[in-house]
C-alpha positions in Angstrom: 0.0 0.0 0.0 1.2 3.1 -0.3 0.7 5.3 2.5 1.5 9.3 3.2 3.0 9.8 6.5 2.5 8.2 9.5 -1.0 6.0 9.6 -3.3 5.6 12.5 -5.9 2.6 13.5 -7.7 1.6 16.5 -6.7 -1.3 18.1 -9.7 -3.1 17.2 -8.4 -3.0 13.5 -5.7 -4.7 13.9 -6.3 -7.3 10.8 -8.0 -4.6 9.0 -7.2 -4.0 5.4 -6.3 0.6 6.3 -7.5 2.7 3.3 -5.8 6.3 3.7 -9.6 7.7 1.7 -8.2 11.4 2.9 -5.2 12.5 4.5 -4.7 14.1 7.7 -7.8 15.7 9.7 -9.8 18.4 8.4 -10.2 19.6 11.8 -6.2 19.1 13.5 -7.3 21.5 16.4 -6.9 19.5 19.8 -4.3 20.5 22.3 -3.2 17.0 23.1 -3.0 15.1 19.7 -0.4 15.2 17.3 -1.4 12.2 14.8 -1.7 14.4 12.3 0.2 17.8 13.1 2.7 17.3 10.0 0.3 16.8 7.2 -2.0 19.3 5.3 -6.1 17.9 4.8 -6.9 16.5 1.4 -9.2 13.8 0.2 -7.5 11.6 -2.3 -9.2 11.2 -5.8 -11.2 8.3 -6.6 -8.2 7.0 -9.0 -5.5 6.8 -6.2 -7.8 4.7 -3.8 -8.6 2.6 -6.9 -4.8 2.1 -7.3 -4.2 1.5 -4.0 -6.9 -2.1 -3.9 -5.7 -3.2 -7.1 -2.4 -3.1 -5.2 -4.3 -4.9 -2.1 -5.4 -7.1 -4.1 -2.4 -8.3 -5.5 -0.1 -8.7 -2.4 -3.0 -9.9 -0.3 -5.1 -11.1 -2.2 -8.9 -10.0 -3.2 -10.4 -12.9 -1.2 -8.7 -12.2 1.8 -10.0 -8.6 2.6 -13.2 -8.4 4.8 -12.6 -5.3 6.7 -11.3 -2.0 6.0 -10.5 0.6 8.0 -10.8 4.2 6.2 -7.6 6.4 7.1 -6.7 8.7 7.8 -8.4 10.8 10.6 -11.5 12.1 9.5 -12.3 10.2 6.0 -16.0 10.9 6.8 -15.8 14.1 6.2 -16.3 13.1 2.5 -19.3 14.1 0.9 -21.8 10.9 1.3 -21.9 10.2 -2.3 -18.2 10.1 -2.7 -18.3 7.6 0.3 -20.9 5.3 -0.9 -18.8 5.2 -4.7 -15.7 3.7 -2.6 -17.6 1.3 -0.6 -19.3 0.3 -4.1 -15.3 0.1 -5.3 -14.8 -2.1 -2.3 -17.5 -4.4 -2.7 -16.6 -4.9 -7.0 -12.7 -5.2 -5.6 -13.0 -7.9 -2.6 -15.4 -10.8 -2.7 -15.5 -11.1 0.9 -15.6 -7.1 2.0 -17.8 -7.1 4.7 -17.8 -4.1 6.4 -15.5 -0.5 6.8 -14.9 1.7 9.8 -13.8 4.9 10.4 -12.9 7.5 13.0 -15.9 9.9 12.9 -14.8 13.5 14.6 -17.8 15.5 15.9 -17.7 17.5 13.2 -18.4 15.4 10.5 -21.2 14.0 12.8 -23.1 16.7 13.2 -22.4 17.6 8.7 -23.9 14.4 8.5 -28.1 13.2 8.7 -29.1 10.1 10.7 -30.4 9.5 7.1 -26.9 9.6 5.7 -25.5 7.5 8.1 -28.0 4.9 7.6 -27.3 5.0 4.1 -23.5 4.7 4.6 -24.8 1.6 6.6 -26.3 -0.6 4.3 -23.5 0.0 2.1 -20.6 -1.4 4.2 -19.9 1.3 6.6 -21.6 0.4 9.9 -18.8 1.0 12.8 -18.0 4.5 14.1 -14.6 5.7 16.5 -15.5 8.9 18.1 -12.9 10.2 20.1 -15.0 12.3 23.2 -12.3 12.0 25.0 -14.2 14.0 28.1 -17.9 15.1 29.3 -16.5 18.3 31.5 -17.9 21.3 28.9 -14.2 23.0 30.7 -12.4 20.5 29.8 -14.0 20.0 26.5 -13.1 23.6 25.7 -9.4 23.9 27.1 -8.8 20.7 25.1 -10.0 22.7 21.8 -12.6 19.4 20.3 -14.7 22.2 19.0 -18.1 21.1 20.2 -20.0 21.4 23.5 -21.1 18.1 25.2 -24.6 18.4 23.9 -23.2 18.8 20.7 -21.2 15.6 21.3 -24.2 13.8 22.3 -26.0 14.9 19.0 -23.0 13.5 17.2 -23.4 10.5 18.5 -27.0 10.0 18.3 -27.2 10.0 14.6 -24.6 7.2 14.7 -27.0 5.4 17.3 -29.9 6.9 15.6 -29.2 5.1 12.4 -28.8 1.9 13.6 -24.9 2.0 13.2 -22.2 0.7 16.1 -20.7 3.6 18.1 -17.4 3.3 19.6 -16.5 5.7 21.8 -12.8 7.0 23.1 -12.5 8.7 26.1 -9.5 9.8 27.7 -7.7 9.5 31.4 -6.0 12.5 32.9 -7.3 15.2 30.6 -8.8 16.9 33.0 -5.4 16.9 35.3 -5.2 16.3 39.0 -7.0 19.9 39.3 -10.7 18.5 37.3 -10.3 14.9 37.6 -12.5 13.6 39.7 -15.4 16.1 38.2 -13.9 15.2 34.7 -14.3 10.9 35.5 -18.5 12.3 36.7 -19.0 13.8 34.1 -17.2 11.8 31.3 -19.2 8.9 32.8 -22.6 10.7 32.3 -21.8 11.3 28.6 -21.0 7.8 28.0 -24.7 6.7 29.7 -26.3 9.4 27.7 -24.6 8.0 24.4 -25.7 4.3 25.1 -22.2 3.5 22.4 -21.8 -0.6 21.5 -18.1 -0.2 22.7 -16.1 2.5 24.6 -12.7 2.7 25.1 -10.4 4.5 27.6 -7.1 5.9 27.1 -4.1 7.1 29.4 -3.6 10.7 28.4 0.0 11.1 27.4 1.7 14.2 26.2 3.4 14.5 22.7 6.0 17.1 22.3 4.8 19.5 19.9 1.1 19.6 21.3 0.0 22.7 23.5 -1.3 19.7 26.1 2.8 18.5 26.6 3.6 22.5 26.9 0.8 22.7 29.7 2.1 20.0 31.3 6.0 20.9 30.7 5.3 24.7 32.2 3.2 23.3 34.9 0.1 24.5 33.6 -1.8 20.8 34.0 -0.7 18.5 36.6 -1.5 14.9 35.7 -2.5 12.4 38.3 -0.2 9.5 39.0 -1.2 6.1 37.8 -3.0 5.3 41.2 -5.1 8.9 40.7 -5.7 7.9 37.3 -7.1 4.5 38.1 -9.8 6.1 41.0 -10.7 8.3 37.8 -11.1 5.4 36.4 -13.2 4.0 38.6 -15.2 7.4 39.1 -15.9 7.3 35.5 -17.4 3.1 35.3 -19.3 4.4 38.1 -21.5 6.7 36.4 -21.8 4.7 33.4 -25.4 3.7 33.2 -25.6 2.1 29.6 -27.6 -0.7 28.1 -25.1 -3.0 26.7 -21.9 -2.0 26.1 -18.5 -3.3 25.2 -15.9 -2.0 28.0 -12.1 -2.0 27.0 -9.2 -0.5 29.1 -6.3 -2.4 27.4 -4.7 0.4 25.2 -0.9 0.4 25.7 -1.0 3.8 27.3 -3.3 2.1 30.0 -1.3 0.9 33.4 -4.1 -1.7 34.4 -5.5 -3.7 31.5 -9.5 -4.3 31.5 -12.5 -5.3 30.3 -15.7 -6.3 30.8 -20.0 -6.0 29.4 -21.7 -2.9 31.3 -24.0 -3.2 33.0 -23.4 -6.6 33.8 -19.6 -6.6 35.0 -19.6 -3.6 36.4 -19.4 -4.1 40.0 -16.5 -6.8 39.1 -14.6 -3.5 37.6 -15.4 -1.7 40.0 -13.8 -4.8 42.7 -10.5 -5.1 40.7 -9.9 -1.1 40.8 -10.8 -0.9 44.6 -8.5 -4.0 45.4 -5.9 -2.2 42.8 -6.1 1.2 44.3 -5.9 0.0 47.4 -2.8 -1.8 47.5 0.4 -0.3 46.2 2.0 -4.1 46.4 0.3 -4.8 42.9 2.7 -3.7 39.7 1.4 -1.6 36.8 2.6 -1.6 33.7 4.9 1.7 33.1 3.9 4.1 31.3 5.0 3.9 27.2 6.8 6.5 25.3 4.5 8.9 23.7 6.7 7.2 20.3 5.3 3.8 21.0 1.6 5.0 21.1 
């Protein structure tokens, strides 16, 4: 494949087949990410992408490809027709294709109808990465994501709304030692008023070059050690109320590995982290470079 940059997947898509549809993000704005800091927005034309599954095809084969993750940062930002012409150029390319995901920022959400999504839907796009990161409207807003929390929650209900799968990312220690606790409450709320098929949390970790590693550098932001970031941790699983939803904690950045259903492991979560918190005996994993992420 032939790839611009540096390319980006959630974990989850590890044995995906990554398209780079656009590169970069059209948004690029949040303090604390750098994915994408080097490389100017553009959608690539229809005639590159078809290039780049004939080349799929032939060093994978067209057989083997079922899922396909859409790269780079904010490929639904497309106009929907452009969308549903490459996941028609999927389905003609690979006999087996049977779904594509994509991260989904706010933005392109809310640019988008729950009709639109449903659309995308029935033609091979049914799985969503939103990346919330935080409920806390302050934290929301120091962070830069460019939306309020109802805003968020509007985002996400046309993924829900449309009968697509809603994954959502949120992230530990954003709020630093100073909102943390309020940041876990109310990160936990926008989570139960989502009601996403998965969510995922991260272990904030500053990347030189972001202004959330210069906050952090000058003093600005204190971040909570890995002990503070587990109770926030627990805070946050506390105040998820959802229906049915996939919990996963195992991101490298993450010093306790987890997972479980919600509602129905919850308490079991919530056991581990007490048991965890509460006795400095038990080893965590360190901390990774913010290269290895």
């Amino acid at each position: 494949m032939r790839y611009e940059g540096t390319v980006y997947r959630p974990p989850s898509e590890a044995h995906s087949l990554i398209l780079q549809a656009t590169i970069g993000c059209s948004y690029n704005r949040c303090t604390y990410c750098a994915m994408y800091l080097e490389k100017r927005f553009r959608q690539r034309s229809r005639e590159d992408l078809l290039e780049d599954m004939a080349l799929a095809q032939a060093h994978l084969g067209a057989e083997s490809v079922r899922r396909v993750f859409l790269a780079d940062g904010d490929a639904l930002i497309m106009r929907t027709s452009r969308l549903l012409r490459l996941l028609e150029d999927l389905r003609d390319h690979f006999p087996n294709f049977q779904l594509a995901s994509v991260y989904a920022s706010p933005q392109a959400l809310l640019a988008k109808s729950v009709e639109e999504i449903a659309e995308l839907k029935d033609a091979g796009l049914p799985l969503y990465y939103l990346g919330t990161e935080t409920g806390h409207p302050v934290v929301m807003e120091r962070i830069a994501k460019g939306v309020t929390p109802a805003q968020m929650v509007d985002a996400a209900g046309r993924v829900t709304g449309a009968g697509a799968k809603l994954s959502v990312i949120m992230l530990l220690g954003i709020g630093g030692t100073e909102l943390s606790h309020d940041h876990a409450v109310e990160s936990g709320r926008i989570v139960s008023a989502m009601d996403p098929r998965f969510v995922s949390t991260l272990t904030i970790t500053p990347v030189p070059g972001t202004k959330f590693h210069e906050d952090v550098e000058s003093g600005r932001v204190e971040l909570p050690d890995d002990r503070g970031t587990l109770l926030e941790l627990r805070t946050m699983i506390e105040h998820m109320d959802c229906t049915r939803t996939v919990y996963r904690g195992n991101h490298a950045s993450n010093s306790l590995p987890l997972g479980g259903i919600l509602p129905r492991q919850k308490d079991e979560l919530l056991a581990v982290l007490d048991q965890v918190i509460a006795d400095t005996s038990i080893p965590l994993r360190p901390r990774p470079s913010p290269h290895r992420l």
